[in-house]
C-alpha positions as CSV (number, residue, x, y, z in Angstrom):
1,X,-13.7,-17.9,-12.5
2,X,-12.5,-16.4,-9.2
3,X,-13.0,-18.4,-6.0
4,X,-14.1,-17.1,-3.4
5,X,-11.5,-17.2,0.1
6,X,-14.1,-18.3,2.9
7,X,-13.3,-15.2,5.2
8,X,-13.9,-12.7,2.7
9,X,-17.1,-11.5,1.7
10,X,-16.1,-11.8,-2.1
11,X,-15.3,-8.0,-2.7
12,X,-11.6,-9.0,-1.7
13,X,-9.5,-9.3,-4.7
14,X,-6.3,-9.7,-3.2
15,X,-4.2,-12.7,-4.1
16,X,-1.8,-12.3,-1.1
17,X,-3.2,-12.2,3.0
18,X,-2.1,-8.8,4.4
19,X,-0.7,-8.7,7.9
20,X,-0.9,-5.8,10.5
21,X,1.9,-3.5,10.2
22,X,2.3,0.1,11.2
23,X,5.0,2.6,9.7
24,X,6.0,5.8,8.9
25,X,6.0,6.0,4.8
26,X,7.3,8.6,3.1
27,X,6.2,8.8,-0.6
28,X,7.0,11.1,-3.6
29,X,5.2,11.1,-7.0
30,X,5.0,13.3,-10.0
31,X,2.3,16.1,-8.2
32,X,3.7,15.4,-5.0
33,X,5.5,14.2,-2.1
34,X,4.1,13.4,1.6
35,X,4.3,10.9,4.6
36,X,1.7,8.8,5.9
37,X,1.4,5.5,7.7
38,X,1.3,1.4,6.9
39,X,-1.3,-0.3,8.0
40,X,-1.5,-3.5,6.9
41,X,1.3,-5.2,4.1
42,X,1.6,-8.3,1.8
43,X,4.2,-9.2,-0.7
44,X,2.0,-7.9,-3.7
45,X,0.9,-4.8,-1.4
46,X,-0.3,-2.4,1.4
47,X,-2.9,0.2,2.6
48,X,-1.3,3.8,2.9
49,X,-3.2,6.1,5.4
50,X,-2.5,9.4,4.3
51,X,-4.6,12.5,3.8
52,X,-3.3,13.6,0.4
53,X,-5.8,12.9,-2.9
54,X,-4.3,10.5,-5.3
55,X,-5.7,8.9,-8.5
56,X,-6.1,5.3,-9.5
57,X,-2.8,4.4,-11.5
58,X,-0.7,7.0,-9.8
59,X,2.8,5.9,-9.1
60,X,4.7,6.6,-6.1
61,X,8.3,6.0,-4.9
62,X,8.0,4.5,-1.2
63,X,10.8,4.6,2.0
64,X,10.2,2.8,4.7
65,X,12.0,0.7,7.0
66,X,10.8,-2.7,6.7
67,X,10.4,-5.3,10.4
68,X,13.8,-4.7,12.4
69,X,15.6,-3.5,9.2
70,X,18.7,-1.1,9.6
71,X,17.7,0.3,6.0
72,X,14.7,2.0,4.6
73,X,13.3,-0.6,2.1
74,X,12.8,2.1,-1.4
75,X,10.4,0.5,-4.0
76,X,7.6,1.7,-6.2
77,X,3.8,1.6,-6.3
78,X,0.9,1.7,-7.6
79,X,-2.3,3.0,-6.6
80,X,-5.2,0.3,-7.1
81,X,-7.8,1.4,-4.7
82,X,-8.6,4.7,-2.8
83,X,-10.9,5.4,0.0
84,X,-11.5,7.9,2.9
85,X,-8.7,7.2,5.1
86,X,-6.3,6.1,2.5
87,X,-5.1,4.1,-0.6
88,X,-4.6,0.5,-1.3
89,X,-0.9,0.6,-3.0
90,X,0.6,-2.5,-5.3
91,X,4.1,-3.1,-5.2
92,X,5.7,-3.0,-8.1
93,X,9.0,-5.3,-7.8
């Protein structure tokens, strides 16, 4: 059984708190490759703004630079959720 966190309204299924972030993203996957933006980020995840149409289980290679990093941070994802602005991505470490 799942508890509930008490600022949530129970639909939340993350396991990690996101923070506020904003950056550019650029992703490839097997259909295609794109940019978009970070919105928010965890260490299991983040939500992608992007325009492009993506499916549930899509993988994508991310580059992005990561706080005050010199170096794009490159890792892969998953997509878990998808709505009208964007997609909710899990990293896959």
């Amino acid at each position: 059984m799942r508890t509930q966190h008490p600022h949530t309204d129970g639909n939340d299924r993350r396991q990690a708190t996101r923070m506020p972030y904003q950056t550019l993203l650029a992703y490839a996957s097997r259909n295609t490759a794109g940019k978009g933006k970070v919105r928010d980020i965890s260490s299991e995840g983040l939500f992608l703004e992007t325009p492009r149409m993506f499916a549930v289980g899509d993988q994508l290679d991310m580059d992005f630079q990561f706080r005050h990093g010199q170096k794009n941070m490159a890792i892969m994802g998953e997509i878990t959720r998808i709505t009208p602005t964007g997609v909710g991505v899990k990293l896959l470490w």
